[in-house]
N, C-alpha and C positions, 0 to 999 in steps of 0.2 A: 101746749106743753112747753114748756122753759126748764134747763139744769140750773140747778141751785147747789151743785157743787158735787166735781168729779174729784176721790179720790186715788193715786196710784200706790199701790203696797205689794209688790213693786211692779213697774211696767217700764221697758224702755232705759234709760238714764236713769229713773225716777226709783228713790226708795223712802218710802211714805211721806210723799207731799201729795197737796191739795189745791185744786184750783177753783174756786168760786165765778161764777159768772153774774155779770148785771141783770135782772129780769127782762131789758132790754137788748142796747147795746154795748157788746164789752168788745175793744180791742188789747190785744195783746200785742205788746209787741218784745223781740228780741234783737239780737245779733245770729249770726249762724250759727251752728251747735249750740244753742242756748235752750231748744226741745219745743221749739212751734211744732216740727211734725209731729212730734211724741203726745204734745198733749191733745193736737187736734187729733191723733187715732185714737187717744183714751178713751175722748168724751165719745168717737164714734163704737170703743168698744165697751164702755160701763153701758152704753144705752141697750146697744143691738146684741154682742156677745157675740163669739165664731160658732159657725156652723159645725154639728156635730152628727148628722145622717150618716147613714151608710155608702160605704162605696169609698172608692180613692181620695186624699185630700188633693184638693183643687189645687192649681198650680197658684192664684193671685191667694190664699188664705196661708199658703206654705210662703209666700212670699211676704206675706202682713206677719209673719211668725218669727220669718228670720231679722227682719227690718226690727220687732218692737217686743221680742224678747227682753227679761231683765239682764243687763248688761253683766253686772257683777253679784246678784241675791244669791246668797246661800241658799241648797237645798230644792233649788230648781222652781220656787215658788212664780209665779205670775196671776196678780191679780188686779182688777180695776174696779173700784164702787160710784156709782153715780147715784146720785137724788135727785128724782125730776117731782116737778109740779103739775099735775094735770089742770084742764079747766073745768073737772068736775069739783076742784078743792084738796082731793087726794095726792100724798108726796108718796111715791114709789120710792123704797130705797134697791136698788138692783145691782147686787154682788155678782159680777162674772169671774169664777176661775178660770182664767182660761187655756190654763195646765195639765184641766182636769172636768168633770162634769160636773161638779160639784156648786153650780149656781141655785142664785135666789132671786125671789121678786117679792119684800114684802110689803107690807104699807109702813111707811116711818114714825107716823103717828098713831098707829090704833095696832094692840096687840093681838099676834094672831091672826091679822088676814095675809092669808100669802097668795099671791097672784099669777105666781110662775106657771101653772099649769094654763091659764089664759091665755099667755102670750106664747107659747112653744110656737117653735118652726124650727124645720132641720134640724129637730132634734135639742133644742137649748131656748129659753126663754130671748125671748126678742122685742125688748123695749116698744120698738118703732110700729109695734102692732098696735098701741094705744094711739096710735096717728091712724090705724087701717090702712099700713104699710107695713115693710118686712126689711130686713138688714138689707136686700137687694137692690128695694127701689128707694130705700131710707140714702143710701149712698148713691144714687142716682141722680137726686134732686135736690137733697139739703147737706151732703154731705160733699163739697168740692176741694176734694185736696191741691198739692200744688200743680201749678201747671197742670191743669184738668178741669177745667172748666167747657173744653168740646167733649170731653169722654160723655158724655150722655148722649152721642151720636155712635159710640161703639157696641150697645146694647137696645135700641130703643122697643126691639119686642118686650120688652123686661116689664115696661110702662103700659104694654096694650089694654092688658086688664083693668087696670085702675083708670087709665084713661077712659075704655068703656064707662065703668060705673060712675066717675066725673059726668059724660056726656047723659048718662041714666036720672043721675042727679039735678040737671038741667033741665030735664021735662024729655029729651027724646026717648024712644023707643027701647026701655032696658033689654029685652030680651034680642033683640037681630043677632048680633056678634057672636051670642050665647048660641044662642040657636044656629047661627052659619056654622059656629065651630064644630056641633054636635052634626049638623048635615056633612058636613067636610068629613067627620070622622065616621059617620055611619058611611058615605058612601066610600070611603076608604077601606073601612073593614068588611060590608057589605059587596062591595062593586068592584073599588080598586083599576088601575090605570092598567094601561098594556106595558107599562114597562116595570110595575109592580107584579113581578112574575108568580107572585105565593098569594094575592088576593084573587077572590070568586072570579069575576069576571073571565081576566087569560087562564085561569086554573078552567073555569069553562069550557073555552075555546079548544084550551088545549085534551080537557074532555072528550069532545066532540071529535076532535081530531083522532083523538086514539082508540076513538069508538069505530072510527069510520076504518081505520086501519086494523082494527082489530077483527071486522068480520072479515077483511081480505086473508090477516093473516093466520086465524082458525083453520083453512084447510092446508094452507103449508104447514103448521103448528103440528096436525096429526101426521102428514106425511116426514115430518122431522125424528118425531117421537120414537116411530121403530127402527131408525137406523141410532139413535142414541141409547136408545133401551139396549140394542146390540154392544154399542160402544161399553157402557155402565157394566153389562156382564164382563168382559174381557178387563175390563179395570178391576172388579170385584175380585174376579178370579189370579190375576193379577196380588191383588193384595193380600189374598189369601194364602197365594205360593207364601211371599217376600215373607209374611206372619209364621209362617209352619218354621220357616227355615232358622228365623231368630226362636223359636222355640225347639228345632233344631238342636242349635247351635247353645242355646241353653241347658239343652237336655245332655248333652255332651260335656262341657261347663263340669255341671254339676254331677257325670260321671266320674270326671276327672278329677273334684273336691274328694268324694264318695271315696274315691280309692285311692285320694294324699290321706284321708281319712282313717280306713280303714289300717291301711300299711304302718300310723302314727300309733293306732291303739295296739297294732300286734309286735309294735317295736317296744312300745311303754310294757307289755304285758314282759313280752321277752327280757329287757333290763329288768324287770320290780323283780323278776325270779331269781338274777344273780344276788339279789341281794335281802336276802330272807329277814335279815338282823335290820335293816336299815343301812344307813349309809356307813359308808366304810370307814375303819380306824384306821386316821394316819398313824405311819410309823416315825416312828422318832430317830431320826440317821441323823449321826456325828458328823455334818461338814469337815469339820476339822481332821478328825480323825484318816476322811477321803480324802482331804486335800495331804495330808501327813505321808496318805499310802502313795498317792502321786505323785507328790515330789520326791519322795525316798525311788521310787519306779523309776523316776524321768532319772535323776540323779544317776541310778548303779547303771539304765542304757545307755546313758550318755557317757561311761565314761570309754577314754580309749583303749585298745590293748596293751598290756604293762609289760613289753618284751625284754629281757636284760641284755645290755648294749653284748654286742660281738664282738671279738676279738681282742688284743693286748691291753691289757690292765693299764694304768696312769704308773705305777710302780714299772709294770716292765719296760716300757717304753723308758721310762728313767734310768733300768739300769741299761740298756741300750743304747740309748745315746752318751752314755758315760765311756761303754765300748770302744763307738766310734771316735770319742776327744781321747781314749788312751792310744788308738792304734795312729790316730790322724797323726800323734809324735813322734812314735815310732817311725814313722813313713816319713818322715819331713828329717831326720837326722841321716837315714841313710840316702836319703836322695841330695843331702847336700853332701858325705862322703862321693858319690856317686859322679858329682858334679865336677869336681876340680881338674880331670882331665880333658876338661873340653875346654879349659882356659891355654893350656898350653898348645892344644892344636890350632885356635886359632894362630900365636905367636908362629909355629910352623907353616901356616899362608900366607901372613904376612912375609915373614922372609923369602918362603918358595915366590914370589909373586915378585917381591924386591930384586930378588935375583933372577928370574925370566926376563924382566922389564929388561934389567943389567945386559943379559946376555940379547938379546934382539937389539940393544943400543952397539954391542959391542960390535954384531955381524953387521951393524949398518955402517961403521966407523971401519969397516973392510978388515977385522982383527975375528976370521973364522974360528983359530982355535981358541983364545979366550973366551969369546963369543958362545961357540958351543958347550964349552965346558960352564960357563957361569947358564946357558939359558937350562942343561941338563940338570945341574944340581938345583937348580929354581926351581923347575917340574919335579925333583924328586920330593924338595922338599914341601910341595903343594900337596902330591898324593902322600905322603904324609902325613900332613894336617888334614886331608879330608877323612883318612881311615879313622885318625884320634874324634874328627867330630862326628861322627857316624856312632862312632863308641858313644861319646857323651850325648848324644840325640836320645840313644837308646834308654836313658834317663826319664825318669816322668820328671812334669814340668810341676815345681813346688806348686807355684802360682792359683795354677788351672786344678791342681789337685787340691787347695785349699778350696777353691771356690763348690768340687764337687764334697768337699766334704761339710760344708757351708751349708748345703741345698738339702744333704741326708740331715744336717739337724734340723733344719728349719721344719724338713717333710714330719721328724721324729714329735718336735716341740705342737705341729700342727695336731696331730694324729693325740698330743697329751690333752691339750684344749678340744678338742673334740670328745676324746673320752671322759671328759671331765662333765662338760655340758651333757653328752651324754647319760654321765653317772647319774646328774642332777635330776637330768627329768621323769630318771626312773624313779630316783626319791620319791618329786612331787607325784609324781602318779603312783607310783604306790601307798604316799598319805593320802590322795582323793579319793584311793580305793578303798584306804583304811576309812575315810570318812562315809563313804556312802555303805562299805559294810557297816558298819556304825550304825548309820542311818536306817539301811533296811532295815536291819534288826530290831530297832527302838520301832519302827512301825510294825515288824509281822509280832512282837513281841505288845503292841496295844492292841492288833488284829486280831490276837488272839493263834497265827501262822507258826506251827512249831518246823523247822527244819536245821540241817545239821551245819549248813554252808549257807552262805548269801545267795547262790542260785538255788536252790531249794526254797529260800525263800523267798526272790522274786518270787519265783513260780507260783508259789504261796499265797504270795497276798495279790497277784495278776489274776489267781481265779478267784481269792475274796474278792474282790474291786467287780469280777463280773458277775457274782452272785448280789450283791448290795446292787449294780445296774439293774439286773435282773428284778430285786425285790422292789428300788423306786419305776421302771418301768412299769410292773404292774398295777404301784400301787399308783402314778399318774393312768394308769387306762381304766380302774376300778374309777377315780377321780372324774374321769369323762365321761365315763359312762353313764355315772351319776349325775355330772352335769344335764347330760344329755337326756337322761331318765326326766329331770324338774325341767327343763326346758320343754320336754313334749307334753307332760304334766301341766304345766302352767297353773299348778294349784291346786288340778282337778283328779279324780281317781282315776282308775282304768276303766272300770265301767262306766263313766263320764265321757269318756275318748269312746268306748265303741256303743255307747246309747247315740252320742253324737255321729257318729260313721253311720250307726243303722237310719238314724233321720235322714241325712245326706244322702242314702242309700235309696232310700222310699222316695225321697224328694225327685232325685234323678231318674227313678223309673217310673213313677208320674207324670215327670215332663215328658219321658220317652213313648209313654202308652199315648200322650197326645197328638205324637207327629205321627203321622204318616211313612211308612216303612220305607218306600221311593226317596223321599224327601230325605229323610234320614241315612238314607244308604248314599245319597249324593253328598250330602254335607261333611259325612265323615271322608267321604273322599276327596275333599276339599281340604280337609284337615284345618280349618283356620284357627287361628287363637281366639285367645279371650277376649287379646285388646281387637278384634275384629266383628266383637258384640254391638258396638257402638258403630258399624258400617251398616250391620244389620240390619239395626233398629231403626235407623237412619234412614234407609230403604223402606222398612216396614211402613215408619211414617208419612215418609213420602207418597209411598203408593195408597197408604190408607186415606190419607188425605187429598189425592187425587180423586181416591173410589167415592169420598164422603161430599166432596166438593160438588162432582159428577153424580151424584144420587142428590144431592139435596137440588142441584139443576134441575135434574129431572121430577123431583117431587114440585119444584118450584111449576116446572110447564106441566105436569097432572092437573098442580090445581088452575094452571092458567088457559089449562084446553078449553076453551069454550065451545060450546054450540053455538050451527048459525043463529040460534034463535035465542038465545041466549046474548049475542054479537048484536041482533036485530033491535031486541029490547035495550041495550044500554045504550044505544046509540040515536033510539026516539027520545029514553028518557035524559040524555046529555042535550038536544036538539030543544027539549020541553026547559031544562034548566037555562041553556042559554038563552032562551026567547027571555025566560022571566027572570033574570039579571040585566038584559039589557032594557028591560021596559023595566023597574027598576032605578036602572042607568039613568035612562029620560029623566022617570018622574024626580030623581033628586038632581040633577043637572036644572031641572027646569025652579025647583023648589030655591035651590045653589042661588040662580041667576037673581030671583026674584029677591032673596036675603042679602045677596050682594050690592044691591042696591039699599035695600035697607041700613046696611053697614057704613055707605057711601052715606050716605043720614046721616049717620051717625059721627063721623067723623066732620060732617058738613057742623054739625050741630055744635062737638068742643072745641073744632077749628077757631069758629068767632073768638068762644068763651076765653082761648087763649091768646090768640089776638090781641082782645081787648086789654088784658090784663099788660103785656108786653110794651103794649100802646102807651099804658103809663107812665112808662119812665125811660120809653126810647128816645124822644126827642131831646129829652133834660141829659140824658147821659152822652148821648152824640153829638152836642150840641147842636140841634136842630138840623144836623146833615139828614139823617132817615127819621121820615113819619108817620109810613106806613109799614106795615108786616103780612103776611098771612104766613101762617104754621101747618105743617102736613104732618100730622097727629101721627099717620105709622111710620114713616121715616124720624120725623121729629128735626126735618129741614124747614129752616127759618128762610124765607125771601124777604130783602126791605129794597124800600127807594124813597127816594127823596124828593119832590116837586114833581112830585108825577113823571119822573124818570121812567126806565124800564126796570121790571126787577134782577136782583142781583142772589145769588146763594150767600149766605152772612157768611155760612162756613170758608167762601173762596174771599171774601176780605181779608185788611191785613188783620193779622193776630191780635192788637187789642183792640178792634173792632168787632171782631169776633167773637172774643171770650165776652164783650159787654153783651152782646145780643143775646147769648146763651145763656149768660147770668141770669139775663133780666129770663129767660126761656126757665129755667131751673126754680128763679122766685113764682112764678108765673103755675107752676107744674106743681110745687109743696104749697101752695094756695091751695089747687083745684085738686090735689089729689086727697088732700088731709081730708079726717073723717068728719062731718060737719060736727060745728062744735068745738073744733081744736084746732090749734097754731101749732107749726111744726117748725121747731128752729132749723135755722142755717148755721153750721160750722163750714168756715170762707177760712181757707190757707192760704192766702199772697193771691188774691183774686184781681186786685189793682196794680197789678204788679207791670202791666204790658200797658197801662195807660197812660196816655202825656195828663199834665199836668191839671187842665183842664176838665179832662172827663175824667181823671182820679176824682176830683171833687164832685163832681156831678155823680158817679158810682158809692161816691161816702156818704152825699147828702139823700142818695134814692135809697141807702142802707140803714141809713138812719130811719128814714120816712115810715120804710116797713118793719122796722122794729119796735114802733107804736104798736104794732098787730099781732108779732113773730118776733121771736127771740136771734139777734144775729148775735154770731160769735167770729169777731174776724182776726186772723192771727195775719201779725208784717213786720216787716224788716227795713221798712222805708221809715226814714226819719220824719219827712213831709206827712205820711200817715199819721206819727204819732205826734207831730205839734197839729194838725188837726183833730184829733181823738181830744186831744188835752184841753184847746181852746172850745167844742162844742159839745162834747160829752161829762156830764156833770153827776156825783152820787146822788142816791143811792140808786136810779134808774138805769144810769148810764155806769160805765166804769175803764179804764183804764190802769192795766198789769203791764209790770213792767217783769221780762226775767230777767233775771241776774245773768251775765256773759257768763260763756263755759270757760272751765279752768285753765291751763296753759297746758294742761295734760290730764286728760280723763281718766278717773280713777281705775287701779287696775291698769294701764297700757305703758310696755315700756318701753324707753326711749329708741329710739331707731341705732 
C-alpha cells in the first residue's frame, strides 16, 4: 500500500489543500507551525478514520479532536480524503467525516465498488485493514509521531495478536496462543481463582461451606421460627391498631367536612329564601343630598348660644359719663371757692411761730414781760391758723378728686368698648344663626322635612338622616348576604350543596362503620386535628412496614427451613460439585502448562524473525557500536550489545539511541505484521531528530533502503535533513515538499 494523495477539506490549519506523496520516499519538510503535525495526522486520519463504537470517547481520540479540529471552517465541517494504492492494483479513494459518520471507501477507478463495509472497526471504515491491521496497531508501528518513537513500549498487548499470526506465518504452531487464550478463559469462567470470588470454583467452596452450616443451622432455624412468629403477630397487631386509628382519624375528618357541609347547604337554602326575586335592588340615595343634611345638622349644633349682652346700653353709658364731666365742674368751682381760706391761715402760722420764736428770744434776753406778751400773742396767733386750716382741710383735694373722677370715666368708656364688642358678637351670632336657619331649611326643604321653626326641623331631618341609615344599612346586609349566598354557591345550586353534604355524609359513616368502636372512642378523645392525619399515617407506615419487613423475614426463613435431610443432600451434592471443579481445575491447569510452553514456541519462533530483521540496519545506523539484538515479542523490550559485551535494555540507553533501536523495532514489526502481499507505509514526524550527525545519515540512508519495498513519509524541521532529501532523493520516485512558513499571525487570532 502507498498514499497517492491526502486531501484536507478542512482539517487542522488546512482548508482544501493537498499533499501528494512520492511512491517511495518523500520528505517534507517545514518550519514550526508550518502543519508537519497536521499533515502527518491527516494521512493517519484519511487512511484509518476515528473510532466510532459504543461507549465513552476515549481520552487520546478527544485529544486527537481538540489538537486537529478545523481551526477556522465554517459550519463546523471536518474532513480528510486520502487515495491509497494497493498491491493488488486497486486505488481506494477513503472519505472520512470525521464530524460525523458519514464516511466512504470506494474504488477510484471503477464505478460502484464500495469497500467500506470490508474494512469497518469500531464502528467506521479503517483503511489499515487492507494491511490486516486496525487504526490501533496501524499507529503502533507505521504510524510514529513526534517524539514517540518508544510509545510502542506503552501498549504492546495491542501487537500480541498479530504478532501470533506473524509467528503462524512463519511455520510455528498457529493455534497454542489461540488455544491458551480460550483454556485461560474457560478455566476463568469455568474454575476461576480463589480471589475471583463470583467464579465456580470459591462460589464452590463457599457452597460447601454453607451446606455444612446450613444442616447445623436448620435446628436453630426451627427453634427461632416460633419465638419470631410470636414477634410477627404483636407487629401485625400492632399495625393494625396504628391502621384503624388513621382511619379513625379519617373518619372523624370527614365527619367534620360532612357537617361544614351540611351547615353550608342549610345556610345557602336559608339565604336563597330571603331573596325569592333574585338579588336585591340597589337603591339609588343622593350623596349629596346626605352630605347637604349633615352639614346643615353639624352647622345649626354647632352653633353657640345667641344670649343678648346684659346690662347698660353703649347710648346709656354715654349719657353717664356725660353726668359725671358735668358734675366733675361743678365740684372743681366750689372746691376752689372752698379753698381760699386756708391760704390765709397758713399767713396766721407763720406769724404766730414768728412771734413765739420772738417772745422765747425775748425771755432769754431776761425781758419777761415783753417776752411773755410777744410769745402769748405767737401761740394765739398759731391756734389760729391751725382752726383756719382745719376749716380748709375740710375741702376735698381738686387734684385727688380729678383723678377719681378720671378712673369713673375710664371705668364708664371701659364698660362702652365692652358693650360694644359685645353688641358685635351678638350680630355675628345671630347672622350664623340666620345662616344655618337658612341652611337647615334649604336642606329639610330638599328632604322633603316640613316644620314651623329650625328646631322642628333639625329634628326633622335627624330622623330623615336615620331612616336613609336605616334603609343603606339594610340595604348593605341584603348586599352581604347575597354575597354570602354566591360565595357558598360557588356556581352551584342548593341541591348541589346538600347532594354534596349527603356524599360527605355517607363517606364519613363508611369510614366510621370501618373502625372499631374502642378505637374510635379513644381517638375522639384525643381530639387531634387534621394536620395530625399526616402523624398518623406516618405511624401507620412505619408500623406497616415494620409488620411487612418482619413477615416477609419470616416468609424468607419458611422457605429457608430446611430439613436435616434435605441439609444432608445439599451438602453431598456441594461436596460432589466441588470434587469435579477441582479435577477440572487439574486437568486445564495441566492442559495451561502444556500450551504455555507451546506459546514460549511461539514467541521463540517470531523472536529470531524479528531479530533478524532489526539486525539489518542496526549496525549501519549505530555505527557499528551494537551488533546484536534479541526482541521479547510480549514486552516488545529490545536488548543489544556490541563485541559480545553484556546485554543492555535499548530502552535504558541515551534517547537517540533508543529511538533508532525502536525505529528500526517498528520497520521490523510493519514488515512482519503487514498481510502478505502488502507494504505498509511509514509516516515518520521528526524521527531523526535526537540523532548526532552521523547516524542522522545512517537513519536517512536505512530509510531510503526500505523505501525500495514500503512507502516512507518522513516529515522535519532540520535543515541538514533537507539538503540531504535534496542531494539524494530525486522525482518522480522520490520527492521533496517544501511548506510554506506560517503567517506572522494565524488566521482568525487576535493580537494579544
Amino acid at each position: 500500500m502507498r498514499f497517492d494523495s491526502v486531501r484536507a477539506h478542512p482539517f487542522g490549519p488546512f482548508e482544501d489543500a493537498t499533499l501528494a506523496p512520492a511512491p517511495r520516499m518523500t520528505v517534507i519538510y517545514g518550519p514550526n507551525e508550518a502543519g508537519k503535525s497536521s499533515w502527518h495526522a491527516a494521512l493517519y486520519a484519511g487512511l484509518c478514520g476515528l473510532r466510532r463504537g459504543k461507549g465513552a470517547v476515549r481520552s487520546e481520540d478527544r485529544d486527537f479532536e481538540d489538537r486537529h479540529r478545523p481551526w477556522d471552517a465554517a459550519g463546523g465541517g471536518w474532513t480528510v480524503t486520502a487515495v491509497v494504492a494497493l498491491a493488488d492494483g486497486r486505488r481506494i479513494e477513503l472519505r472520512q467525516d470525521l464530524a460525523s459518520r458519514n464516511c466512504s471507501a470506494t474504488d477510484a477507478d471503477l464505478a460502484g465498488a464500495d469497500y467500506a463495509n470490508e474494512i469497518v472497526h469500531d464502528g467506521s471504515p479503517d483503511g489499515s485493514r487492507f494491511l490486516g491491521l486496525n487504526r490501533n496497531t496501524f499507529l503502533g508501528v507505521a504510524c510514529v509521531r513526534q517524539a514517540d518513537v518508544l510509545g510502542v513500549l506503552d501498549d504492546p498487548e495491542a501487537l500480541q495478536e498479530d504478532l501470533q499470526r506473524a509467528a503462524a506465518t512463519a511455520g510455528a504452531d498457529s493455534t497454542a496462543a489461540r488455544a491458551l487464550e480460550l483454556l485461560e478463559e474457560c478455566f476463568r469462567e469455568r474454575v476461576g481463582s480463589p480471589r475471583a470470588t463470583t467464579k465456580p470454583l470459591p462460589v464452590a467452596r463457599r457452597r460447601l461451606d454453607e451446606a455444612r452450616e446450613a444442616l447445623d443451622a436448620a435446628r436453630r432455624q426451627h427453634d427461632d421460627y416460633a419465638e419470631r412468629h410470636a414477634r410477627l403477630e404483636r407487629h401485625v397487631q400492632e399495625a393494625a391498631l396504628c391502621e384503624q386509628r388513621v382511619s379513625a382519624l379519617r373518619a372523624l375528618i370527614a365527619d367534620v367536612a360532612a357537617e361544614d357541609a351540611e351547615r353550608r347547604a342549610e345556610r345557602a337554602a336559608d339565604l336563597q329564601s330571603r331573596f325569592p326575586g333574585g338579588a336585591p335592588r340597589p337603591t339609588m340615595e343622593d350623596d349629596r343630598l346626605l352630605n347637604q343634611v349633615a352639614d346643615a345638622l353639624a352647622g345649626w349644633r354647632a352653633l353657640p348660644g345667641a344670649t343678648p349682652p346684659a346690662g347698660k346700653t353703649v347710648e346709656e353709658l354715654e349719657r353717664e359719663a356725660a353726668e359725671v364731666a358735668g358734675r366733675t365742674r361743678t365740684e372743681a368751682a366750689s372746691t376752689s371757692a372752698a379753698r381760699e381760706p386756708g391760704a390765709s391761715a397758713t399767713a396766721f402760722l407763720a406769724l404766730g411761730v414768728v412771734g413765739m420764736v420772738l417772745g422765747i428770744v425775748l425771755l432769754l434776753a431776761e425781758l419777761p414781760l415783753p417776752g411773755i406778751a410777744t410769745l402769748a400773742g405767737g401761740a394765739g396767733l398759731v391756734w389760729w391758723g391751725l382752726v383756719k386750716r382745719r376749716a380748709a382741710l375740710a375741702v376735698p383735694d381738686t387734684a385727688a378728686m380729678n383723678t377719681v373722677i378720671e378712673g369713673r370715666l375710664r371705668l364708664i368708656r371701659n364698660q362702652q368698648e365692652q358693650r360694644l364688642a359685645a353688641d358685635r358678637r351678638y350680630a355675628a351670632a345671630m347672622e350664623r344663626h340666620s345662616r344655618a336657619a337658612e341652611a337647615l331649611g334649604a336642606a329639610a326643604l330638599a328632604a322633603g322635612v316640613a316644620a314651623p321653626d329650625p328646631e322642628g326641623q333639625a329634628d326633622g331631618l335627624v330622623e330623615w338622616r336615620r331612616r336613609r341609615q336605616e334603609r343603606v344599612a339594610e340595604q348593605d346586609r341584603l348586599g352581604a348576604q347575597w354575597d354570602e349566598l354566591q360565595q357558598v354557591l360557588a356556581g352551584r345550586e342548593v341541591g348541589d350543596l346538600r347532594g354534596h353534604a349527603e356524599r360527605l355524609r355517607d363517606e364519613a359513616n363508611g369510614l366510621s362503620a370501618t373502625v372499631d368502636a374502642d378505637v374510635m372512642a379513644e381517638v375522639r378523645r384525643e381530639s387531634p386535628g387534621a394536620d395530625q392525619l399526616g402523624r398518623f399515617e406516618e405511624d401507620a407506615r412505619a408500623a406497616r412496614a415494620a409488620s411487612d419487613g418482619f413477615r416477609g423475614e419470616m416468609r424468607q426463613r419458611e422457605a429457608d427451613l430446611p430439613s436435616v435431610v434435605g441439609a444432608e443432600e445439599d451438602l453431598e451434592a456441594a461436596e460432589r460439585d466441588l470434587a469435579h471443579l477441582q479435577q477440572l481445575g487439574k486437568t486445564l491447569k495441566t492442559t495451561v502448562d502444556f500450551l504455555e510452553r507451546a506459546e514460549e514456541r511461539v514467541h521463540r519462533d517470531i523472536a529470531p524473525v524479528l531479530k533478524k530483521t532489526v539486525l539489518e540496519w542496526l549496525p549501519r545506523v549505530t555505527g557499528g557500536r551494537y551488533d546484536d539484538c534479541k526482541v521479547d515479542p510480549e514486552s516488545l523490550q529490545v536488548d543489544v550489545r556490541g563485541g559480545g559485551s553484556r546485554w543492555r535494555d535499548a530502552s535504558y540507553l541515551s534517547r537517540g539511541t533508543a529511538e533508532q533501536v525502536y525505529l528500526l523495532l517498528r520497520l521490523a514489526l510493519a514488515r512482519h505484521l503487514t498481510a502478505p502481499g502488502e507494504s505498509c507505509p511509514m509516516i515518520l514526524d521528526d524521527v531523526v531528530a535526537a540523532c548526532d550527525a552521523g547516524r542522522k545519515v545512517a537513519v536517512l540512508e536505512t530509510l531510503r533502503a526500505i523505501s525500495r519495498e514500503t512507502q516512507v513519509v518522513l516529515f522535519t524541521h532540520e535543515d541538514d535533513v533537507l539538503t540531504w532529501a535534496k542531494e539524494h532523493l530525486a522525482e518522480p520516485e522520490d520527492r521533496v515538499v517544501m511548506l510554506p512558513p506560517p503567517l506572522s499571525k494565524p488566521a482568525g487570532e487576535q493580537p494579544v
